[in-house]
N, C-alpha and C positions, 0 to 999 in steps of 0.2 A: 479493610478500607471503609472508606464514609458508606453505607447504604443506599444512601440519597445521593450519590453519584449517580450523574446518569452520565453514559458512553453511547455515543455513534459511530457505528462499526458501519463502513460501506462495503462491499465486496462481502458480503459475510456468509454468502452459503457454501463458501468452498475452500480450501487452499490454509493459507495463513491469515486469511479475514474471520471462517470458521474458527480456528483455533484461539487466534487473539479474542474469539467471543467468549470460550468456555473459559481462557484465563481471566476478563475481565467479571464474569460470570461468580468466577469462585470468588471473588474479592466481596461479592454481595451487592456490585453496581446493578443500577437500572440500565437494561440496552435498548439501545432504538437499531434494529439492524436492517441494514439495507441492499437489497440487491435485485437485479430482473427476475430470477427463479423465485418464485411465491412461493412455490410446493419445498423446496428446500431451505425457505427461511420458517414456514412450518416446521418442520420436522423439526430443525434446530432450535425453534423455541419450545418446542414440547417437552425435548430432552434436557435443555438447561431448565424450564422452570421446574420437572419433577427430578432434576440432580440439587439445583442451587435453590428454589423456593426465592423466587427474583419474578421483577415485573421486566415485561418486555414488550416493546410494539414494535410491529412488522411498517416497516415501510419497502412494500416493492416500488423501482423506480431504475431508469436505464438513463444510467447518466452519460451519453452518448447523445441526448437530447439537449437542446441548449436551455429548456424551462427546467430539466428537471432541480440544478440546485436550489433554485429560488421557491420551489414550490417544495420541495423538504421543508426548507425554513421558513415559510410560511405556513404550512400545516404544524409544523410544530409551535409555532409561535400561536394559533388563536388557540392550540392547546394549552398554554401557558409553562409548557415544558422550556425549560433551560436545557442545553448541552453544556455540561463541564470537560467532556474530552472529548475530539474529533481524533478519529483513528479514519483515515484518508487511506485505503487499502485497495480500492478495486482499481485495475489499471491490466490490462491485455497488450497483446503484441503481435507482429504479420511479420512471419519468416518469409523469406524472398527480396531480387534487387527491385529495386525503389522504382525503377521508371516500368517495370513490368506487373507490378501489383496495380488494385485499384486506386485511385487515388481518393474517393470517399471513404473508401475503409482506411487508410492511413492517416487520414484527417478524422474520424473516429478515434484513431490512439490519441492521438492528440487531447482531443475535448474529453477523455475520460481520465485520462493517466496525469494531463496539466491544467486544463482549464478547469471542469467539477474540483478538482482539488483548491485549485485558487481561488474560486466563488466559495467553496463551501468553508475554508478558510476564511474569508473575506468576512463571510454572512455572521458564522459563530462569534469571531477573535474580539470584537467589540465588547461583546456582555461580558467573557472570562476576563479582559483588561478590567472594566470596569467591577467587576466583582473581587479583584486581584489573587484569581484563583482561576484553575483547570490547564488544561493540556490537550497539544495537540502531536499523535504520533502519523510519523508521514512513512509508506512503506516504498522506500525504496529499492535499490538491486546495485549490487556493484558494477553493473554496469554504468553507474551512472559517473565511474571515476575512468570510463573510458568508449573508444569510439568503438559500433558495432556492425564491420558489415554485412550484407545480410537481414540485418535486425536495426537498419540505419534507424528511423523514425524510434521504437521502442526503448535504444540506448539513448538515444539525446531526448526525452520525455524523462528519463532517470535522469539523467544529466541537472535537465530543469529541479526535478523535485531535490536533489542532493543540493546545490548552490541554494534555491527560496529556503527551504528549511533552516542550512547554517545560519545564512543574514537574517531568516526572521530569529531565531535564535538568540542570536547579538540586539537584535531592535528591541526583544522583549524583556531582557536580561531586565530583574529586579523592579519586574514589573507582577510578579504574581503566577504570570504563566510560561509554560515550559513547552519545548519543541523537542522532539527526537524525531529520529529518521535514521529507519531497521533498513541496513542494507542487505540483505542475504545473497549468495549466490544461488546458486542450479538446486534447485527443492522440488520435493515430490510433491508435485501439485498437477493441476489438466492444464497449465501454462504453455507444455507442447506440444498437449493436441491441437489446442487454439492456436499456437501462432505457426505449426507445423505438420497439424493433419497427423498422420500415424508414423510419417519419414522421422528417419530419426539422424544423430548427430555424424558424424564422419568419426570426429574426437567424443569419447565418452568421457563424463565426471561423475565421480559420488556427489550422490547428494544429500542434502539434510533429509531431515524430514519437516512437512508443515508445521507439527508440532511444538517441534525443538528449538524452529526459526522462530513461532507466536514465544516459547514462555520467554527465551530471551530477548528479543522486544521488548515485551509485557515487562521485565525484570528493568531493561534499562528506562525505559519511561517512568516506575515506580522512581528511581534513583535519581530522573531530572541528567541522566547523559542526553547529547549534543546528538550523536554519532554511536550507531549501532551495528557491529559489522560481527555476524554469529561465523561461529567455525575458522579453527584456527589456518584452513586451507583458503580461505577470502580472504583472512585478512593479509595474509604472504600475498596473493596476488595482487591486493591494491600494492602494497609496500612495494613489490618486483614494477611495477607499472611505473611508479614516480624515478626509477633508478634507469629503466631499457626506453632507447629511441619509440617516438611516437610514432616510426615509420615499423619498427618490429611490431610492437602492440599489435596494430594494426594487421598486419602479415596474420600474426598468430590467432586473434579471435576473428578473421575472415576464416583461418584453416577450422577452427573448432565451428565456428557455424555452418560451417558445410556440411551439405545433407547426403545422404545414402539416396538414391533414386531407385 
């Protein structure tokens, strides 16, 4: 790939934000990677610039904050850096029912998983129209082609990212720039220690690996797909979803989200 690519990875010291770096990495792009952990966007740029021989800047930043998108793009703008592809990756989640969690930490999914995404969208998608080049890859969860009790706020946050990406998708069509959005299911990532402390599921699932989930991603982005759905056990389950009552769905991932106490 172009060299002078440069990529903003949010979410990137961990999971499949980490991995989609070292793929964007090998390509020979310039990263801008961002995440709260400093000490781990350190280490991860130590390792890709003596693996890849790539420039890269750290920007720590907790997009849980309502400045923090504007001030990304503002610090990068008196730098005179361009973004040619937003990779939209960091998004969290809060196991448990909805009226007995806090309600600021649930309105924290919100503002990192939909709204950072839709400002830092917002901020970028100008210049790559106007340049009639770059991409934006959105990470989504198959959750988002269905309701989650339990994980009410987390699912409909996926929800939002899966519908903004198709339409923007369609809006951008033959305009230069390209939209994906990596759905994956259940991957080994700290996704459930964060939204579930060390409890674990009632129902168990294999899962990917972060890995496997970044190259393909990374693979359908390169390609300009729409919709990215790794592991042929997701994508059965979207397909089973559009065929069984919304009152079963429902039933069934209330059962798998229930916890071992």
């Amino acid at each position: 790939m172009n060299p002078r690519e440069t990529v903003l990875i949010t979410g990137a010291s961990s999971g499949i934000g980490l991995e989609l770096a070292r793929c964007f990495a090998a390509d020979g792009s310039r990263l801008i990677l961002v995440a709260r952990n400093r000490d781990a966007l350190d280490a991860l740029t130590e390792e890709l610039r003596q693996r890849n021989k790539i420039e890269i800047i750290v920007l720590p930043a907790d997009l849980s904050l309502p400045e923090a998108p504007k001030q990304i793009f503002e610090s990068l703008a008196v730098q005179k850096i361009p973004v040619d592809v937003l990779v939209n990756n960091a998004g969290f989640g809060l196991h448990g029912k909805f009226p007995e969690m806090p309600l600021s930490r649930q309105l924290e999914i919100i503002k990192v998983n939909v709204s950072a995404l839709v400002e830092l969208t917002g901020l970028f998608l100008p210049e790559m129209i106007q340049r009639r080049a770059g991409g934006i890859l959105n990470v989504g969860s198959v959750a988002g082609f269905i309701p989650g009790p339990y994980l009410a706020i987390y699912y409909a946050s996926k929800a939002f990212v899966q519908s903004f990406s198709e339409a923007l998708a369609e809006e951008l069509d033959g305009t230069g720039v390209s939209v994906t959005v990596l759905c994956p299911g259940p991957t080994e990532t700290n996704f459930g220690t964060v939204a579930r402390g060390e409890k674990q599921r009632v129902a168990q699932t294999r899962k990917m690996t972060a890995r496997d989930v970044a190259r393909i991603g990374h693979q359908a982005f390169r390609l300009k797909k729409v919709i990215s759905v790794p592991g042929l056990q997701n994508k059965a389950l979207i397909m089973l979803t559009r065929v069984t009552p919304r009152s079963t769905v429902r039933r069934i991932i209330k059962k798998y989200n229930t916890i071992k106490e």
